[in-house]
C-alpha positions as CSV (number, residue, x, y, z in Angstrom):
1,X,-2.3,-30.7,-18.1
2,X,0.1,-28.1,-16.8
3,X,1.7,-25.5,-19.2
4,X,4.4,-22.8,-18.5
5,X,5.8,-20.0,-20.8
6,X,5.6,-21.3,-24.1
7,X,7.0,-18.6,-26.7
8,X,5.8,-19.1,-30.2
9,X,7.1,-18.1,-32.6
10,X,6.8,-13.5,-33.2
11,X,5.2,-12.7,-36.4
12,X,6.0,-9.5,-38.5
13,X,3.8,-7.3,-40.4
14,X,3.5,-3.2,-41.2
15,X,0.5,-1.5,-40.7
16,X,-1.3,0.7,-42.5
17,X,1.6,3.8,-41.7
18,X,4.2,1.6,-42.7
19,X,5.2,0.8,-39.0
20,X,6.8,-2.8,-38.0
21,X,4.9,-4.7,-35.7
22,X,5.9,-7.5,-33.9
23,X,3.6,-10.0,-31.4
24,X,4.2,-12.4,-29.2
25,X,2.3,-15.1,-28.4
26,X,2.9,-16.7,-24.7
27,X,0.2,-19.4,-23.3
28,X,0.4,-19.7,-19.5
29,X,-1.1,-22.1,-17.3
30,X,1.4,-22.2,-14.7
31,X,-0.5,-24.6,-12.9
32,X,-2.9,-22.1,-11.9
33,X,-0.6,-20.3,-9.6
34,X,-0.5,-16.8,-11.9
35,X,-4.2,-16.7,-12.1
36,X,-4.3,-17.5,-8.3
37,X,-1.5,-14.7,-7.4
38,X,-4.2,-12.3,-9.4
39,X,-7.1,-13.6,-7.3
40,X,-5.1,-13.3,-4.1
41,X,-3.9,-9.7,-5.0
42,X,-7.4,-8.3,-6.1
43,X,-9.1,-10.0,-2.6
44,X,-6.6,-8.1,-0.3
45,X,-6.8,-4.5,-2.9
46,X,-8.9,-3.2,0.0
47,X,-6.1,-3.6,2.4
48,X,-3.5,-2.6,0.4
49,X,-5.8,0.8,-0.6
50,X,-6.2,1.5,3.0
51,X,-2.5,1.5,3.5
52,X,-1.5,3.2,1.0
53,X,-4.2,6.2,2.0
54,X,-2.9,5.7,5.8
55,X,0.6,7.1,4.5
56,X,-0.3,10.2,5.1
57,X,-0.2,9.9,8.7
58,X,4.0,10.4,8.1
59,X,3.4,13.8,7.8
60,X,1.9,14.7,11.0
61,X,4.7,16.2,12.6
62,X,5.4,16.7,16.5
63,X,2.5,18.9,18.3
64,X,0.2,18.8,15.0
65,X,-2.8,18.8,17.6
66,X,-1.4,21.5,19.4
67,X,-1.2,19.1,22.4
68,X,2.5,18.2,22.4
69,X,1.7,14.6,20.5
70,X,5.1,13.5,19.1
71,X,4.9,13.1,15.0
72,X,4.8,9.5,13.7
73,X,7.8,7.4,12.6
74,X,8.2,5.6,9.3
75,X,9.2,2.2,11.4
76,X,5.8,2.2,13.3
77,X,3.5,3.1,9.9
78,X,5.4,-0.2,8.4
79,X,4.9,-2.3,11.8
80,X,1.2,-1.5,11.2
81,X,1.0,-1.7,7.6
82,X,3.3,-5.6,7.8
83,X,0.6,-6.6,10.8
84,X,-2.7,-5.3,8.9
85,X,-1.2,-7.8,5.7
86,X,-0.1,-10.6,8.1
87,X,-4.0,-10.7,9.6
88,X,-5.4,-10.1,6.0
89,X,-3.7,-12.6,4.6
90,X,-4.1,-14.8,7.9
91,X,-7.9,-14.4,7.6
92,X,-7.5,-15.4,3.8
93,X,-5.4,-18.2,3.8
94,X,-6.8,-20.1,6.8
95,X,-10.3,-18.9,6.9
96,X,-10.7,-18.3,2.6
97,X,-12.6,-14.7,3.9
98,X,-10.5,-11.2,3.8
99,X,-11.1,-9.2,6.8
100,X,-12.5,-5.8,6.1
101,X,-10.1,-3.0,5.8
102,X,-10.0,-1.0,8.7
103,X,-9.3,3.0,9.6
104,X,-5.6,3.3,10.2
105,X,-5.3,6.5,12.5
106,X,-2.8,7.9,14.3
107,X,-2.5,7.1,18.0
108,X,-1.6,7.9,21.3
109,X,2.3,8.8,22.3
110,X,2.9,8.2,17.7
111,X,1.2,4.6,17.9
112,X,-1.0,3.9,15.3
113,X,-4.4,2.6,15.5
114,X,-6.0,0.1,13.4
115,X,-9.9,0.4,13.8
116,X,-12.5,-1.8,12.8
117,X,-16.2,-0.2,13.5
118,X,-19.3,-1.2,12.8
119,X,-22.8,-0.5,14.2
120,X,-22.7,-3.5,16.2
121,X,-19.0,-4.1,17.0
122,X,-15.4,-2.6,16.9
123,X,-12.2,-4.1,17.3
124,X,-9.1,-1.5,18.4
125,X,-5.3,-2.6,17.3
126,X,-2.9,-0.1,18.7
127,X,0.8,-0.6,17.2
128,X,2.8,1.2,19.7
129,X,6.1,3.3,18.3
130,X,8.2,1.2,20.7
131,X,9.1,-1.9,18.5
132,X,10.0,-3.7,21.3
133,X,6.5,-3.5,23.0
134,X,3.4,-6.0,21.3
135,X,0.6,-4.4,19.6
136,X,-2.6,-4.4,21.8
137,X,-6.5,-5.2,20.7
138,X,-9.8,-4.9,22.1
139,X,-13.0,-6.1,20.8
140,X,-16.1,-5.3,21.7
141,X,-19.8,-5.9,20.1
142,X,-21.3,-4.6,22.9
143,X,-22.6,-6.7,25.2
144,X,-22.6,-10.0,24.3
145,X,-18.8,-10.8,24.4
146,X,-15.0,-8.5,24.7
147,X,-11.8,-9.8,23.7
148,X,-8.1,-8.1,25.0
149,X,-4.9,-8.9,25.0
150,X,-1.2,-8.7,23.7
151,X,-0.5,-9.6,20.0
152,X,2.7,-11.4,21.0
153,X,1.7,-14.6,19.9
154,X,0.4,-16.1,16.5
155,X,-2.5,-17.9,18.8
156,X,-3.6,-14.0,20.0
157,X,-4.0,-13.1,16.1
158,X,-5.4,-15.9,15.1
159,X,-8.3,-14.7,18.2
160,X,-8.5,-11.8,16.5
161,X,-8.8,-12.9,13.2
162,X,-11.6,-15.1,14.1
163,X,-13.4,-12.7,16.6
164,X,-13.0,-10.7,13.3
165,X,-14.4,-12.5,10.7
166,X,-17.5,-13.5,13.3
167,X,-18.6,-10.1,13.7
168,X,-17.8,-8.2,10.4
169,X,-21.2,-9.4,9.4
């Protein structure tokens, strides 16, 4: 049987310093969905940390390698950061597995990289700062198969959600 918020009734008592106190009593079943949402967020924490650390690459500012590199725009870290959730919670929701997090570096030309490596394997995401140009990937686990292409398509992540999930081991 399927509850939602139920509020019972608050009861009232001081404690020993003479201070009110008032509870609440809620009972949630919600059909499973809350406990579900909770499951959902601590499987993709991982992602979300790596994110979150990733912001820092914002602060790179133009020629911080001395090279002439252009600094990194807010609107690229977010293109990377919405694609890195949409194949996390690709690779969860049709595949019940969570991709590893990966390194999120700063790129070439203010792209930002998205790196999976492992001793056998490593898969390269490049989100380019032109948001009118695809994000790129290349997999490799050296030597038994490589995967490339243009991420302009759900089918292409999907190829790289799978080509994920097969090698993260």
């Amino acid at each position: 049987m399927a509850f939602s918020w139920y509020d019972y009734p608050a009861y009232e008592h001081e404690d020993d310093r003479g201070c009110e106190i008032k509870n609440l009593i809620r009972w949630s079943d919600d059909d499973g969905r809350a406990a579900e949402r909770r499951e959902r967020r601590r499987r993709l924490a991982k992602i979300e940390s790596a994110i979150e650390k990733s912001r820092s690459i914002l602060e790179l500012g133009d020629d911080f390698d001395g090279e002439g590199s252009p600094g990194y725009l807010k609107e690229t870290w977010e293109r990377a950061s919405s694609f890195l959730r949409q194949l996390a919670a690709t690779s969860l929701d049709r595949f019940s597995q969570v991709a590893a997090a990966p390194y999120i570096d700063p790129g070439p030309n203010g792209s930002i990289d998205l790196h999976w490596k492992r001793a056998t394997c490593e898969l390269l995401v490049t989100v380019p700062a032109d948001p009118n140009t695809a994000p790129t990937y290349y997999g490799d686990d050296y030597g038994k198969s490589v995967v490339k292409g243009s991420l302009d398509s759900d089918a292409n992540l999907r190829v790289v959600v799978l080509w994920l999930l097969e090698h993260q081991g």
